[in-house]
BADOMAR-126111 format. One record per residue (C-alpha): residue number from 0; residue in one letter; z, y negated, x. Coordinates in Angstrom, 3 decimals, m for minus. Layout:
N
<r><pos>NUM</pos><code>A</code><c3>Z</c3><c2>Y</c2><c1>X</c1></r>
...
This chain:
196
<r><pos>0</pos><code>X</code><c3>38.635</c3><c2>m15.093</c2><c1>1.969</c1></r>
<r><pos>1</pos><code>X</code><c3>35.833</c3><c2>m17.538</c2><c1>0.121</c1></r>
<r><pos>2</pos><code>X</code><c3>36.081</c3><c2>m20.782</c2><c1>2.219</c1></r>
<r><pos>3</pos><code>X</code><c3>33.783</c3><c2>m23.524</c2><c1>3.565</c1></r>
<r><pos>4</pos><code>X</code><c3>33.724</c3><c2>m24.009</c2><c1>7.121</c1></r>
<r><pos>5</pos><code>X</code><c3>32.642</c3><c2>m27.449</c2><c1>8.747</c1></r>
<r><pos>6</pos><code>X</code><c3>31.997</c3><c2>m27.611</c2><c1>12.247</c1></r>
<r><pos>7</pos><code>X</code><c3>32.062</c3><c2>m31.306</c2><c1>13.534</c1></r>
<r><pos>8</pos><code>X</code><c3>32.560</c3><c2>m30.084</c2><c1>17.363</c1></r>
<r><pos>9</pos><code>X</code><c3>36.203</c3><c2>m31.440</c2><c1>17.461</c1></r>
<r><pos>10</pos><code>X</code><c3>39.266</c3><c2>m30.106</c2><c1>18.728</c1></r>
<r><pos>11</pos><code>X</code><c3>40.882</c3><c2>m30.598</c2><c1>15.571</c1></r>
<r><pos>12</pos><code>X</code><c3>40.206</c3><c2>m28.680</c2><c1>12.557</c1></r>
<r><pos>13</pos><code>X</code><c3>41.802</c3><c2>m29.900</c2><c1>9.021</c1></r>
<r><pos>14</pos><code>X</code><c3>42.752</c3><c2>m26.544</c2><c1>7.184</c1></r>
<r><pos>15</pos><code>X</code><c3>42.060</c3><c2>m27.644</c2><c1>3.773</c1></r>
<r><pos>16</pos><code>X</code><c3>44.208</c3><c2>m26.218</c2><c1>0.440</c1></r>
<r><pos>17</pos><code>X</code><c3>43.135</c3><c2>m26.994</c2><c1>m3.014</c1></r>
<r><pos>18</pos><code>X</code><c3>45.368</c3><c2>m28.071</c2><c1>m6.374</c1></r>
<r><pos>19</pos><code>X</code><c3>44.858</c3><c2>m25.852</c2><c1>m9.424</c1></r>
<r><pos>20</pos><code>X</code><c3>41.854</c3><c2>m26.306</c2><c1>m10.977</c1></r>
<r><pos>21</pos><code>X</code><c3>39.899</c3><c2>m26.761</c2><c1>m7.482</c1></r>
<r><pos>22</pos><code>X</code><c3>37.641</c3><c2>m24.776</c2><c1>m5.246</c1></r>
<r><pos>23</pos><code>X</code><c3>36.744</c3><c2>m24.609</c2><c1>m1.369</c1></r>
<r><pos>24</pos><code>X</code><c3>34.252</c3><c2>m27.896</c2><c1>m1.782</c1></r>
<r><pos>25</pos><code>X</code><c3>37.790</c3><c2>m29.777</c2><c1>m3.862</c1></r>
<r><pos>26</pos><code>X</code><c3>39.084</c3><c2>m31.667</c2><c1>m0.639</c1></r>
<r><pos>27</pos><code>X</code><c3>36.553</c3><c2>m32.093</c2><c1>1.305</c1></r>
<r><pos>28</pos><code>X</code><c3>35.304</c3><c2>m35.121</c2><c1>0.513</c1></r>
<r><pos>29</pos><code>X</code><c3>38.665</c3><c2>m36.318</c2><c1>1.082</c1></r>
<r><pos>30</pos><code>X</code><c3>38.798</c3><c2>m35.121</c2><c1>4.439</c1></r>
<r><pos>31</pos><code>X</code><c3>35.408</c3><c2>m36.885</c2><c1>4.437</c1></r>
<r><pos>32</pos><code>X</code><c3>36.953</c3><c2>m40.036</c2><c1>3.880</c1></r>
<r><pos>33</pos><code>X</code><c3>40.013</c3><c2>m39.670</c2><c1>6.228</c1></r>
<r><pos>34</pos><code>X</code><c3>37.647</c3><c2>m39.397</c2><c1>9.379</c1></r>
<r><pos>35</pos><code>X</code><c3>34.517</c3><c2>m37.354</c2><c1>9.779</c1></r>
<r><pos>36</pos><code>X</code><c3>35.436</c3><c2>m36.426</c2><c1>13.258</c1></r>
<r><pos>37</pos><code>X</code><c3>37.337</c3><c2>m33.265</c2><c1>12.709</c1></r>
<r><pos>38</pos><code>X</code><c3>36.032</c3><c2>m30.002</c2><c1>11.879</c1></r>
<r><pos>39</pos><code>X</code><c3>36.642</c3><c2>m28.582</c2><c1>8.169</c1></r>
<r><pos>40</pos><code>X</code><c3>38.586</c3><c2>m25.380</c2><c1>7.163</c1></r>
<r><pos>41</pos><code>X</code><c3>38.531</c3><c2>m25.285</c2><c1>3.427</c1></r>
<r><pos>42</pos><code>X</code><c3>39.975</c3><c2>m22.034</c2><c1>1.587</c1></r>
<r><pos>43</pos><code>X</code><c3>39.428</c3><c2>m20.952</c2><c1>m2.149</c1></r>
<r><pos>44</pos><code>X</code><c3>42.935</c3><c2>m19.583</c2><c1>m3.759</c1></r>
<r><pos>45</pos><code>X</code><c3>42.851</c3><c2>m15.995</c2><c1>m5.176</c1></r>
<r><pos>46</pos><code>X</code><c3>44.435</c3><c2>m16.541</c2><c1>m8.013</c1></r>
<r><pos>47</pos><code>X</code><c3>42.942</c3><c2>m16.673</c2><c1>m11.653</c1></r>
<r><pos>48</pos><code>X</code><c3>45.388</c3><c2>m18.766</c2><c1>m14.023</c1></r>
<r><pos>49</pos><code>X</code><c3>43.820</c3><c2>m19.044</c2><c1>m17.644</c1></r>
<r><pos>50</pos><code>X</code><c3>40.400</c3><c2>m19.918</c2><c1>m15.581</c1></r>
<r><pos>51</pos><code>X</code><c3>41.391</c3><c2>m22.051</c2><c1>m12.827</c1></r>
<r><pos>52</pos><code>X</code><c3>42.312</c3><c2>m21.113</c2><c1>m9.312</c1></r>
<r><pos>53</pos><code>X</code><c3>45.422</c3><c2>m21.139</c2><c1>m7.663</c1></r>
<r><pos>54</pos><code>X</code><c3>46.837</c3><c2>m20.160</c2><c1>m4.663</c1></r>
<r><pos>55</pos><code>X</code><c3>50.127</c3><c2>m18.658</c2><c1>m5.838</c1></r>
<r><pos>56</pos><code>X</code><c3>51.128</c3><c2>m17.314</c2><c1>m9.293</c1></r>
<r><pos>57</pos><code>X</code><c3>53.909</c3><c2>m19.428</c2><c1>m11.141</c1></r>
<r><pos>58</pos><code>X</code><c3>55.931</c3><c2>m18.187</c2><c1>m14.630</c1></r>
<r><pos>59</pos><code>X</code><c3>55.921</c3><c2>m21.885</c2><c1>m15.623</c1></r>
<r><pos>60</pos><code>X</code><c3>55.248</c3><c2>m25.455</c2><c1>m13.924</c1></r>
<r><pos>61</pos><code>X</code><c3>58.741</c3><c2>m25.352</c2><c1>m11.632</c1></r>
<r><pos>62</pos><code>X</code><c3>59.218</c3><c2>m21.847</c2><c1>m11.143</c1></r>
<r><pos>63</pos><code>X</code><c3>56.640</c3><c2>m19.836</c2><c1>m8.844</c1></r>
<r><pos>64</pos><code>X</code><c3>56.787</c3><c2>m15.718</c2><c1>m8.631</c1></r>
<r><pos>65</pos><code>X</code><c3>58.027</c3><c2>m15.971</c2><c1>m4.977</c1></r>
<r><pos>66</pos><code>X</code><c3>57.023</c3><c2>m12.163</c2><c1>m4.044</c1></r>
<r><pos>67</pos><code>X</code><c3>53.493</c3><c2>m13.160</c2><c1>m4.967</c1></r>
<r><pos>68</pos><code>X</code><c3>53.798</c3><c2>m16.542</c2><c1>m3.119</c1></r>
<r><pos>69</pos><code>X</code><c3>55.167</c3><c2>m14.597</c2><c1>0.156</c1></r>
<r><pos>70</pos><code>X</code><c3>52.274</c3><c2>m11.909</c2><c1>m0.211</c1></r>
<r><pos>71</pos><code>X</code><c3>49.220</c3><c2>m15.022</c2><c1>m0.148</c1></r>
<r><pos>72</pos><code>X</code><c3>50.798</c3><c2>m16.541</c2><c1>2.554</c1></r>
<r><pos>73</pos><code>X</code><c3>50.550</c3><c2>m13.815</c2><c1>4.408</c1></r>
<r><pos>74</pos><code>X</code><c3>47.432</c3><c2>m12.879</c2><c1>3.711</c1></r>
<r><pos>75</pos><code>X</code><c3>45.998</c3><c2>m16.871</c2><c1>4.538</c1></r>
<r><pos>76</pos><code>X</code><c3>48.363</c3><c2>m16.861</c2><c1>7.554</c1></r>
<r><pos>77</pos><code>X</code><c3>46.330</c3><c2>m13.266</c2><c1>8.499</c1></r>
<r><pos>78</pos><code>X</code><c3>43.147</c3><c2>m14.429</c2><c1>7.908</c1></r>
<r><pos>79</pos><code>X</code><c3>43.429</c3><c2>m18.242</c2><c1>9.622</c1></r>
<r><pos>80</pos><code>X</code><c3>44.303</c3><c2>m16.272</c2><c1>12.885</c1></r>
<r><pos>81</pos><code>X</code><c3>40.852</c3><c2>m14.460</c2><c1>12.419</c1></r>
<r><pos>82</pos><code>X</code><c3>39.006</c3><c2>m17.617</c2><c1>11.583</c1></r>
<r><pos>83</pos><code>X</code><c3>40.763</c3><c2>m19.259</c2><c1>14.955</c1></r>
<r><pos>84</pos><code>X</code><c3>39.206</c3><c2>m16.756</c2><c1>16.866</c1></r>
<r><pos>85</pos><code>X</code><c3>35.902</c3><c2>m16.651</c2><c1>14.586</c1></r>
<r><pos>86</pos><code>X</code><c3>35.067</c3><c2>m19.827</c2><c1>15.149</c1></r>
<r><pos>87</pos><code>X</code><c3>36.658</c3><c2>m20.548</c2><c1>18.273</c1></r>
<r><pos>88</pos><code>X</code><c3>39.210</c3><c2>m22.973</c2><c1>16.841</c1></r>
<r><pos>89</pos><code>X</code><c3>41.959</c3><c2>m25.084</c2><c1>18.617</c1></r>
<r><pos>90</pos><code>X</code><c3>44.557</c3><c2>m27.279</c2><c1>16.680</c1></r>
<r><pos>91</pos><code>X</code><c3>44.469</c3><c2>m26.584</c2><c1>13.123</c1></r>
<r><pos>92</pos><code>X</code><c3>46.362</c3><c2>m29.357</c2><c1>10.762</c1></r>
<r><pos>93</pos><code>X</code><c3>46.895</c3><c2>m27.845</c2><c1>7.100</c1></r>
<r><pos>94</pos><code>X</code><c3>46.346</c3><c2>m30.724</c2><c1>4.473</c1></r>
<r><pos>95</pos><code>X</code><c3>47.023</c3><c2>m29.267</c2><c1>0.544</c1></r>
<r><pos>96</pos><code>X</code><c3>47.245</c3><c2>m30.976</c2><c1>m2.329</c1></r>
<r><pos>97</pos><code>X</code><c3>49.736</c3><c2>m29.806</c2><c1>m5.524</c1></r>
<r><pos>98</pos><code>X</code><c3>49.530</c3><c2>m26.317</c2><c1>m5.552</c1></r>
<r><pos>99</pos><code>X</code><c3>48.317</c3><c2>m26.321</c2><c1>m2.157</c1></r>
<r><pos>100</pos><code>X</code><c3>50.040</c3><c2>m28.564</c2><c1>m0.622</c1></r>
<r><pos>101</pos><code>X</code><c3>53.337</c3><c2>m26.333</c2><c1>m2.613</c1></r>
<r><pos>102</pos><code>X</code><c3>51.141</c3><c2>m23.255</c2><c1>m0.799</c1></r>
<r><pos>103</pos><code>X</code><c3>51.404</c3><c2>m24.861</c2><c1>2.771</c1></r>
<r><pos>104</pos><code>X</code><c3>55.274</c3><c2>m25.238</c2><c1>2.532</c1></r>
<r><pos>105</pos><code>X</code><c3>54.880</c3><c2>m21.075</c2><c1>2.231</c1></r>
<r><pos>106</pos><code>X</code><c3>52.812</c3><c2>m20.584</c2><c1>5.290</c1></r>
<r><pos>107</pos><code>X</code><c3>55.590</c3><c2>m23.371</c2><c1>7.337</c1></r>
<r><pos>108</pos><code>X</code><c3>57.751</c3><c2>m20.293</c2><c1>6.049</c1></r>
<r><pos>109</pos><code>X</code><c3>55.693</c3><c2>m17.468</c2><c1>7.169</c1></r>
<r><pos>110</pos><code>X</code><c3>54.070</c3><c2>m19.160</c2><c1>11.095</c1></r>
<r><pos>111</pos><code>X</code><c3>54.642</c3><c2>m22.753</c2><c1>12.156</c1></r>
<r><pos>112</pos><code>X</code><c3>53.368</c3><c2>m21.613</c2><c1>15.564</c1></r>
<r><pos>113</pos><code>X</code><c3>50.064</c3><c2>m21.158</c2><c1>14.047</c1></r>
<r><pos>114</pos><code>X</code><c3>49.415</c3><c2>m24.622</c2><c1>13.116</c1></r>
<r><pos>115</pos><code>X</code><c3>49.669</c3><c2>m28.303</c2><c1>15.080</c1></r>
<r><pos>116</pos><code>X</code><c3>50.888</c3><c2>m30.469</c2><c1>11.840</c1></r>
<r><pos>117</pos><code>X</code><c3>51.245</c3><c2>m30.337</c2><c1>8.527</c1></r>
<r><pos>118</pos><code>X</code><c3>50.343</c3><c2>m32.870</c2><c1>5.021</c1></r>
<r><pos>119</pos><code>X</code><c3>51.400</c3><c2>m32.160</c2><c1>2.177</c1></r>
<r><pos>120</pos><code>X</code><c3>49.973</c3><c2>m34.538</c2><c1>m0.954</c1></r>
<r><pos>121</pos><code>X</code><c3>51.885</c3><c2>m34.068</c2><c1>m3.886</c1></r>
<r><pos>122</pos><code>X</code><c3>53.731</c3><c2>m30.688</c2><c1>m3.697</c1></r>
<r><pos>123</pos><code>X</code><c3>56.298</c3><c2>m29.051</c2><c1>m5.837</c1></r>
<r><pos>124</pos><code>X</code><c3>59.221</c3><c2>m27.373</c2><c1>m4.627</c1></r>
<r><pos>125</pos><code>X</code><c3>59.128</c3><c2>m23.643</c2><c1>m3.898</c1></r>
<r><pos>126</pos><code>X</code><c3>62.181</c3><c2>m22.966</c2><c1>m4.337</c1></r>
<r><pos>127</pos><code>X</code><c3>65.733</c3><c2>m24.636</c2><c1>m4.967</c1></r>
<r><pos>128</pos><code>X</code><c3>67.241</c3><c2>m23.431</c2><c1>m1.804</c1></r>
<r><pos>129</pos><code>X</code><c3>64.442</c3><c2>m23.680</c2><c1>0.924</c1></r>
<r><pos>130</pos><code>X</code><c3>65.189</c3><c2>m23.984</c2><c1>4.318</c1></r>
<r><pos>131</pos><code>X</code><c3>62.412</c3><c2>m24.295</c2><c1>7.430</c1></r>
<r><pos>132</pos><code>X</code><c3>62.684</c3><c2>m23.272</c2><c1>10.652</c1></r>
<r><pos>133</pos><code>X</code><c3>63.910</c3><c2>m26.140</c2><c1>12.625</c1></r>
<r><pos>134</pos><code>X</code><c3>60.897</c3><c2>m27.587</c2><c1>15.076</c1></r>
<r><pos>135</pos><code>X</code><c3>61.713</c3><c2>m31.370</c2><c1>15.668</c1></r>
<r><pos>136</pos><code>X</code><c3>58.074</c3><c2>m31.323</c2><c1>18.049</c1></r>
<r><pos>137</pos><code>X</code><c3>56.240</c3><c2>m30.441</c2><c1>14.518</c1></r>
<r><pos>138</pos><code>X</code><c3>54.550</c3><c2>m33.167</c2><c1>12.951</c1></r>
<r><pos>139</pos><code>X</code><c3>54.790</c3><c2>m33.062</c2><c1>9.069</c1></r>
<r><pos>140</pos><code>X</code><c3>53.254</c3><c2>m35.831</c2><c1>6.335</c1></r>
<r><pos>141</pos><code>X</code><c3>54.006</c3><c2>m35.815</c2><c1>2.736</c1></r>
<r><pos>142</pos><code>X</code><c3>53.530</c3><c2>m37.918</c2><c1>0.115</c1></r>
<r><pos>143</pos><code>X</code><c3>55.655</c3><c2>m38.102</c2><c1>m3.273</c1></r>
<r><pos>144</pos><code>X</code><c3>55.939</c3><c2>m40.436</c2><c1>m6.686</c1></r>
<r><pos>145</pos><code>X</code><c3>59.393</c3><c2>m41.029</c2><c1>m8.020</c1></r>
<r><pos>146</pos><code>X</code><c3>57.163</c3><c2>m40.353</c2><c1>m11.636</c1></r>
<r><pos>147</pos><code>X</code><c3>55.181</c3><c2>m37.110</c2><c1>m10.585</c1></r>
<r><pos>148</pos><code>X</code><c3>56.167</c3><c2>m34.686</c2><c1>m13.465</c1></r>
<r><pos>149</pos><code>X</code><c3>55.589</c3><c2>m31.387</c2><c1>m11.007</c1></r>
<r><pos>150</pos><code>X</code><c3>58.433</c3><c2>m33.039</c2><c1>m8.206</c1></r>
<r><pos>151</pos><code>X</code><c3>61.133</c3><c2>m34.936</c2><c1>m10.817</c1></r>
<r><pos>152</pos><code>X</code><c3>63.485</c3><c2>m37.070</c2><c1>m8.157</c1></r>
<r><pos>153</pos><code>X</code><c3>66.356</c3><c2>m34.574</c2><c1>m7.868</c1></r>
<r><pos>154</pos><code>X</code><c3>63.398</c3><c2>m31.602</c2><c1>m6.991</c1></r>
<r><pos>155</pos><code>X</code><c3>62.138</c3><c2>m34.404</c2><c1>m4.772</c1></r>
<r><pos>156</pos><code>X</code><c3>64.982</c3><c2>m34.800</c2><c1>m2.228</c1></r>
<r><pos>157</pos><code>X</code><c3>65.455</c3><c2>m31.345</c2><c1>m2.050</c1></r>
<r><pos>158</pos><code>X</code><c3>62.181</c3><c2>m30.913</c2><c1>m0.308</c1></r>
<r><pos>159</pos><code>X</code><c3>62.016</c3><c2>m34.213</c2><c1>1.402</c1></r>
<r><pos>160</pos><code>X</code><c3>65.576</c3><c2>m33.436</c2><c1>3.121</c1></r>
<r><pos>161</pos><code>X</code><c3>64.543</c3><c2>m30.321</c2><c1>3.962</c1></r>
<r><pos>162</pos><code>X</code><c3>61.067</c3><c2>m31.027</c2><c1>5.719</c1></r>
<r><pos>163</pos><code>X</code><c3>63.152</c3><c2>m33.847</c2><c1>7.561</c1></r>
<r><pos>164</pos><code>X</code><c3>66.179</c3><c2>m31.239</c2><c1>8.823</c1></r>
<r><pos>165</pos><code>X</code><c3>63.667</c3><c2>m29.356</c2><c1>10.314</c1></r>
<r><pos>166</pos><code>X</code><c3>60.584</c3><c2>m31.250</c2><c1>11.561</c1></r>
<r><pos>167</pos><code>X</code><c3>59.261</c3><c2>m34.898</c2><c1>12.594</c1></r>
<r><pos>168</pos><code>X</code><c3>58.475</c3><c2>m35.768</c2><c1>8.648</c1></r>
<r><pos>169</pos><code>X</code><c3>56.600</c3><c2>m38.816</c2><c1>7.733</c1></r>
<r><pos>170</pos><code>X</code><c3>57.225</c3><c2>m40.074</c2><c1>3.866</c1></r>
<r><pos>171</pos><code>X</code><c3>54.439</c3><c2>m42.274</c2><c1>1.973</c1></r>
<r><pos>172</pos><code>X</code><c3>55.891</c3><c2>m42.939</c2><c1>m1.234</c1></r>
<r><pos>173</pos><code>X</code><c3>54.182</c3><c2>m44.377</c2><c1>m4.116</c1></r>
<r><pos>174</pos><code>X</code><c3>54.186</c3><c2>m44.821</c2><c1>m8.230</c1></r>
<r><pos>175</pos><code>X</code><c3>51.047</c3><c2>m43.068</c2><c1>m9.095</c1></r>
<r><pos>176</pos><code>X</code><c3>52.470</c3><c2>m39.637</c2><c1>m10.562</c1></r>
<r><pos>177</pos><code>X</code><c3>50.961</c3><c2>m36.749</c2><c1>m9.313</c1></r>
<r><pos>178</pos><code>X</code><c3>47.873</c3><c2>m38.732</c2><c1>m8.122</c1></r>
<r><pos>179</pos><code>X</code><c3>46.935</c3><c2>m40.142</c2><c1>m4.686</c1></r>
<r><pos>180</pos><code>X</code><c3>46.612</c3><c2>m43.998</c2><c1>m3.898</c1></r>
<r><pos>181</pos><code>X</code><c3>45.287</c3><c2>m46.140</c2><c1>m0.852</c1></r>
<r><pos>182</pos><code>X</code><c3>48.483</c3><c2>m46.762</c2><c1>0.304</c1></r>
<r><pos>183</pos><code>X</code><c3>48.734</c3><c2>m42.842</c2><c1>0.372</c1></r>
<r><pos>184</pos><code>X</code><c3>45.280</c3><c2>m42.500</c2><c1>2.401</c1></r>
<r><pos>185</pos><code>X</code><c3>46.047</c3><c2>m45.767</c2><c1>4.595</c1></r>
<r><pos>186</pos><code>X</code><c3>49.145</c3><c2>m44.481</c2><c1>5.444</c1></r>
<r><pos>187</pos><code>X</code><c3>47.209</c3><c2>m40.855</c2><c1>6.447</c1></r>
<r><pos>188</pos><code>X</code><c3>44.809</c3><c2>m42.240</c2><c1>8.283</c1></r>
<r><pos>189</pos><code>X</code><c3>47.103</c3><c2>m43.940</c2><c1>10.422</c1></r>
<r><pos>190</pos><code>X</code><c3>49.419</c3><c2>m40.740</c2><c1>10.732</c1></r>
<r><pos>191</pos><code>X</code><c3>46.803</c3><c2>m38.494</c2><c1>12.119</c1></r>
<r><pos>192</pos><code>X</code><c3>45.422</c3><c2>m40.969</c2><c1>14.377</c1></r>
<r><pos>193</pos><code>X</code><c3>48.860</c3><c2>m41.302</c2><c1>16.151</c1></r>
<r><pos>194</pos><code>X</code><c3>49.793</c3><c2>m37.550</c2><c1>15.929</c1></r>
<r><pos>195</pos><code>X</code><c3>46.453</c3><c2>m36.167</c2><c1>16.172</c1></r>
């Protein structure tokens, strides 16, 4: 799998997922800015739509093809367990944004045991009826916009209520759409300092 690796001689590594549109090099100047202590993960998504990469197919912008969604996990779960042992990594944290953050909820489906915590920046909902594996020790971020087009409100507590059934789930709400604000990066920050 294309990816950019960072090696910062921490024991965390950020496992870094692109929105459409993006690349391996997409996030990492916001992982940059969150600390520059942790080592850097960053994947590339295999799929082509109209030009931009993705790491999923989707038939339109709220309904994903879930057998193809199932088969990248899989295959980024697969090849994360390789890079582990590759570069002799010890706590990976996955951080996506839109479609990868939506990618991330996937692999929680697929391997929690993989991974140490979870943030998810802006993701849409996989599917109407998710349902995670229930790990109250698993530390999960997420933040969401009560005006974000790709998670309307009644999309939104779907997902929200789900994460919180099943794992320790921090919320950082905000009114920027499907963008990020400070209060979104403050409120980061401060997350993985006390969980990681």
């Amino acid at each position: 799998m294309i990816h950019y690796y960072e090696n910062n001689k921490s024991e965390i590594t950020l496992v870094l997922l692109h929105g459409t549109g993006g690349d391996e090099h997409d996030l990492v100047p916001l992982a940059h800015d969150l600390s520059q202590k942790y080592n850097i993960l960053s994947l590339r998504g295999r799929i082509n739509e109209g030009g931009m990469l993705r790491f999923f197919r989707r038939f339109d912008m709220h309904n994903f093809d879930l057998e193809n969604v199932k088969e990248e996990a899989t295959y980024i779960a697969n090849f994360l367990k390789e890079a582990k042992k590759k570069y002799k990594l010890r706590t990976l944290v996955l951080l996506g944004y839109s479609n990868g953050a939506s990618m991330i909820e996937a692999l929680l489906l697929e391997d929690t045991n993989l991974f140490s915590g979870a943030v998810l920046l802006q993701p849409g909902l996989l599917k109407v009826d998710i349902k995670f594996p229930i790990n109250k020790d698993f530390k999960v971020f997420t933040s969401v916009s009560d005006n974000d087009p790709y998670l309307p409100v009644n999309r939104q507590k779907i997902l929200t209520n789900a994460l919180d059934e099943s794992y320790d789930l921090v919320i950082s709400r905000h009114n920027n759409g499907h963008g990020l604000t400070h209060s979104v990066m403050h409120d980061l920050r401060k997350w993985l300092n006390v969980h990681m």
